[in-house]
N, C-alpha and C positions, 0 to 999 in steps of 0.2 A: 814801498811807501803806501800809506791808505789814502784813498780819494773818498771824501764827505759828499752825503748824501747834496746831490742839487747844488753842486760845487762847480765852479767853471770862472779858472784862473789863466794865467800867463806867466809860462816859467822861463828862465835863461838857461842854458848849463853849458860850463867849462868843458873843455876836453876832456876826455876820457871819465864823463859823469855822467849816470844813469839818465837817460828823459823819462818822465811818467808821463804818460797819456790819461787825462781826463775825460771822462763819458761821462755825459750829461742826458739824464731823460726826463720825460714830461713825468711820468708815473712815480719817479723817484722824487721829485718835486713833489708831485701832487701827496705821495705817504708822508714828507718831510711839512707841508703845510699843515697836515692830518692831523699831524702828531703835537705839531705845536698849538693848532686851535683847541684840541682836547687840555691838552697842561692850560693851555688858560682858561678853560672851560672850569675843569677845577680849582683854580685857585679864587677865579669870582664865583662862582655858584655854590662849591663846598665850602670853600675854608673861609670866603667874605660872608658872604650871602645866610646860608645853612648854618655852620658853625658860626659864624660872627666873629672872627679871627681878629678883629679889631676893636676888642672888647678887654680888659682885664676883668675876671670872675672871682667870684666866694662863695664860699658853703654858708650854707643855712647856719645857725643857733636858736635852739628852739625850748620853750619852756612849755609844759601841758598841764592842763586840770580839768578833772571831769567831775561831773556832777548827777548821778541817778533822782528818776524818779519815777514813782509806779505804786501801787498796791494792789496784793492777792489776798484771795479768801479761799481756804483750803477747809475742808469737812473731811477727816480720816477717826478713825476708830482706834489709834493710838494718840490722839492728839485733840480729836474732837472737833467744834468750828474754832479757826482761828485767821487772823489778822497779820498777814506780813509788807511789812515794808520796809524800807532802806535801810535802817538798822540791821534787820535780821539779814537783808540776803547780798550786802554789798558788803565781802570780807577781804582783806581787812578795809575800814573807812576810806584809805587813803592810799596811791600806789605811786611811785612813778611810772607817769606816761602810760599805767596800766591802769583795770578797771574790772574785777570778779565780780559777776553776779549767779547765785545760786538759783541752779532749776530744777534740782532733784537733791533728794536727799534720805538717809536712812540713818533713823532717829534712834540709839539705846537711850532709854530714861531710867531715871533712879539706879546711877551704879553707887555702888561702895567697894573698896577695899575688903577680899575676905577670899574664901576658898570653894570655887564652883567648877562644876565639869567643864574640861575644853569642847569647843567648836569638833564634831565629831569630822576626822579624817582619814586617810590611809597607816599616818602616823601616829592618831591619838585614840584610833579608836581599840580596845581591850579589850579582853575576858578574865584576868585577872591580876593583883597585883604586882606579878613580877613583866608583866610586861609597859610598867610606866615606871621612869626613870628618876630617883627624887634629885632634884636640881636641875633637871634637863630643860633646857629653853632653846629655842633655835629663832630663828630673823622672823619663822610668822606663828608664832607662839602668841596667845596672848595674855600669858603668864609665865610661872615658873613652875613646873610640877613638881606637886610635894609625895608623890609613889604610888598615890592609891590610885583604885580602878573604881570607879561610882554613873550611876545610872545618868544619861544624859536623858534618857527618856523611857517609852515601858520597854523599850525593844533594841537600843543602843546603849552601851558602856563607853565613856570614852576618860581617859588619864583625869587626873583631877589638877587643877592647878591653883596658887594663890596670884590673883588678880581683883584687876577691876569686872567684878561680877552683876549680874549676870553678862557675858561675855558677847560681843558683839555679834552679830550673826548676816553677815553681806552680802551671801550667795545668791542673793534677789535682790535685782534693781524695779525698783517702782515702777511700772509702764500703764500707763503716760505718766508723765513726767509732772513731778507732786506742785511744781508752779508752771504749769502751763500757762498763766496769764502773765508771764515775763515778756513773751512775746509784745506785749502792747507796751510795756516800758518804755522811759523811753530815756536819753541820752546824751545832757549839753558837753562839749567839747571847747574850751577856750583854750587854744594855740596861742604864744608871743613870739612875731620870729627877730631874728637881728645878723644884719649884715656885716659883721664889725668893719669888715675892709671899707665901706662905703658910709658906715654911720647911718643906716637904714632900719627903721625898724616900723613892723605891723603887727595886727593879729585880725584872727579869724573872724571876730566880731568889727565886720567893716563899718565907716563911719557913718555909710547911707541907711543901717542898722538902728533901727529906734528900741524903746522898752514894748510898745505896743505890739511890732511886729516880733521882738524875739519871743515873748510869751504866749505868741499863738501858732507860728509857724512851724514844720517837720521839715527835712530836710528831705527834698528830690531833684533828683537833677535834671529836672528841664521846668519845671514850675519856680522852685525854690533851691537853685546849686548853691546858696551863700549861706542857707540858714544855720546854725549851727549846731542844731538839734536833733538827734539822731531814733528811729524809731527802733527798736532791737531788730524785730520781726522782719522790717524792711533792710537792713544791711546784711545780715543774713540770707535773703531772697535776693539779692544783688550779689553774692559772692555764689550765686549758684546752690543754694541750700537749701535743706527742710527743717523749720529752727524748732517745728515739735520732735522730729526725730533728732537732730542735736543737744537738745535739751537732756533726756534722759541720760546720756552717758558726758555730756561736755564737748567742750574742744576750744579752740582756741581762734577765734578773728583778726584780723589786721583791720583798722582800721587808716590810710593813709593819707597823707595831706602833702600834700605837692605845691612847693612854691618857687618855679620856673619865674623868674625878672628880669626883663630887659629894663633897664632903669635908667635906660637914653630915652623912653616914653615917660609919660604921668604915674606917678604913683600911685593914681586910683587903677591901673591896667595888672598891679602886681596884685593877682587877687590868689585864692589857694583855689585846689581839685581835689575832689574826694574822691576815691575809690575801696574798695571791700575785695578781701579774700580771706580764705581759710588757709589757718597757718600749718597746721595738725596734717599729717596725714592720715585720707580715712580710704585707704586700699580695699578693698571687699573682700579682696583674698589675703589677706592679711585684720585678723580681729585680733591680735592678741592683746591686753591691755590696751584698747580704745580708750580717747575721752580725755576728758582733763577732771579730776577729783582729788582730795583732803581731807584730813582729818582734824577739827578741833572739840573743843568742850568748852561747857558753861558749866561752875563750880558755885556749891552753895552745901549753907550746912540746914539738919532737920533743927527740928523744936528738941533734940536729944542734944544735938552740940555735934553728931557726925556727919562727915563729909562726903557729900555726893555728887554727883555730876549726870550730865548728861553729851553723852557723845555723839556729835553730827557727823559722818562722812557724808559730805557734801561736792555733788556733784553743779557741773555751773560751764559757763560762756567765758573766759578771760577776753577782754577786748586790748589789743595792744594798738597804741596809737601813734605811728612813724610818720614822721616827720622828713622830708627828705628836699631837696633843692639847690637850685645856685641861683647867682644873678651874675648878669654883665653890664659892666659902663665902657663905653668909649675910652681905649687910652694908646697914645702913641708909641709907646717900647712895644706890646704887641700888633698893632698895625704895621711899625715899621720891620720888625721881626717878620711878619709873616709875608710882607711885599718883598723880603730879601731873599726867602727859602721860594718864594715865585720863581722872581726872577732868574734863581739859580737853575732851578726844571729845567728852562728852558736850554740849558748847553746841555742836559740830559737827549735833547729831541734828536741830535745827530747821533747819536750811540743806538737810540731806539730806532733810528730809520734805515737804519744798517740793519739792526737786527731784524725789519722788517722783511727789506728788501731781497739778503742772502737766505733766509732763510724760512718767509711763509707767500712770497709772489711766485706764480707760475715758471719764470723767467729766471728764478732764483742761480741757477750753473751760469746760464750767461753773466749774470751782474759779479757772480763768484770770480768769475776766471776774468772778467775786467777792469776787476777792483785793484789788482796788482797789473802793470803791464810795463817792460825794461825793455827799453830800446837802447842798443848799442851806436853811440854818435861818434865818431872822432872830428865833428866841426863843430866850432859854435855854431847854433843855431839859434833863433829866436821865434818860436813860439807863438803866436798871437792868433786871433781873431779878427 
């Protein structure tokens, strides 16, 4: 028969039935108190206290809209001085929850439809016509070639192809990065969240929020953590970054809002947290295909009626803006739930004080070998204290 820890009874027995001898120790006591002040340790401290166990919770619902604004002035020698803002460099207008803005970029202008030398490579570049293929196109062709072998320059041949010519040429990225002044951009962010479980809802722009203050404010977190105006340059420098070397090749930001509610306090306490990281990874020993970049065109015909374009691969920032949270309210099915999985611990403490006692105390053989003990009786006897 097992004897529980810090146990001391009175038994009777019949004739010819085993007696158990109970041992009682202070030590065995004192692990078995141990054991039980801890489980209540945890049940108020972790699962009341810390977790809020007497809370029913909900996830976030979140709605986003961002808004850019900013202007650069660029002076290049294929473009000339020019004038960019929120049209040109925030593609497309409108994202969910996301936000591209272009910081680099490499401009083909005036293409048409017609027949010009490919980009010279291992595979296009020739000495004579039979080694270009007519119909031959592969995934980085940027055309289709029609057999001949024609001068790409005074010193290279390479395949001829029909495309959109003169053919794009990308083996060079800008450095620095052809809007450096994105950095000073800057970035409103309007969040809506909703609780459905609790019929709660807020957003980013809190009510203590005037027009005055959001029109002049940036957003920092220790001056101004509520503002909702984002500097580029600054969230960027907050995820640990250098946003003129980001710029040139891209990458990708999180942008995060945190809405943690306890909604047994005031509603003005349910406010958001912003935080910043890079989403990308930018491994040093690892460059291959870096960056975040695209491809589109702007399309227009000349004073002849032909169609031409001009092709951007455009290199840029994605700002992704996650949303993430819960709340809790006070409710009784889980208060009384989690005071019942307490309660129950507690007939766990004699199983663990056992397991304490045979097998991590000094004394451990003794308490082994006295935990069973049969005595053979042919009297009643009676047992007591």
């Amino acid at each position: 028969a097992m004897v529980s820890c810090g146990a001391f009874q009175s038994f009777f027995f019949e004739y010819d039935t085993p007696r158990i001898v109970l041992i009682r120790s202070r030590k065995v006591g004192l692990v078995n108190r141990a054991v039980q002040l801890a489980i209540l340790a945890y049940v108020i401290g972790w699962v009341f206290l810390w977790e809020k166990g007497y809370q029913e919770t909900d996830s976030v619902v979140s709605s986003v809209t961002t808004k850019v604004k900013g202007v650069a002035l660029t002076n290049t020698s294929t473009l000339g001085a020019r004038i960019w803002d929120v049209a040109d460099y925030v593609i497309p207008p409108q994202e969910k929850n996301t936000v591209f803005i272009m910081t680099n970029a490499i401009l083909t202008l005036n293409q048409s439809q017609g027949h010009c030398p490919e980009l010279p490579d291992e595979k296009t570049v020739c000495k004579e016509n039979s080694s270009c293929i007519s119909g031959y196109v592969s995934s980085h062709s940027s055309g289709i070639q029609t057999g001949e072998c024609v001068s790409y320059n005074g010193s290279i041949n390479t395949c001829e192809v029909f495309a959109w010519c003169p053919v794009e040429d990308d083996y060079h990225i800008p450095r620095p990065a052809l809007l450096q002044e994105a950095e000073n951009f800057t970035l409103l962010v309007k969040n809506n969240i909703w609780y459905p479980k609790f019929n709660f809802s807020k957003r980013n722009i809190l009510p203590t929020i005037n027009a005055t203050y959001l029109k002049n404010c940036t957003y920092d977190s220790h001056t101004d953590p509520f503002c909702p105006i984002f500097h580029l340059g600054k969230i960027v420098k907050a995820a640990g970054q250098n946003f003129q070397e980001m710029a040139v090749e891209g990458g990708v930001m999180a942008l995060q809002i945190n809405w943690d509610c306890n909604l047994d306090r005031a509603a003005s306490h349910c406010v958001p947290k912003y935080s910043f990281r890079r989403l990308d990874s930018r491994d040093s020993g690892h460059t291959v295909s870096p960056g975040y970049n695209f491809r589109f065109a702007k399309y227009y015909k000349d004073s002849h009626g032909n169609e031409l374009r001009t092709l951007i691969k455009a290199y840029g920032i994605r700002f992704d803006v996650i949303v993430f949270g819960k709340a809790g309210k006070f409710d009784v099915i889980p208060t009384m739930i989690n005071i019942g999985s307490g309660l129950a611990l507690f007939g766990v403490a004699t199983v663990l004080c056992d397991i304490v006692v045979l097998y991590c105390m000094k004394k451990k053989y003794y308490y082994r070998e006295k935990k069973y003990k049969y005595v053979e009786d042919y009297e009643l006897v009676s047992i007591s204290e």
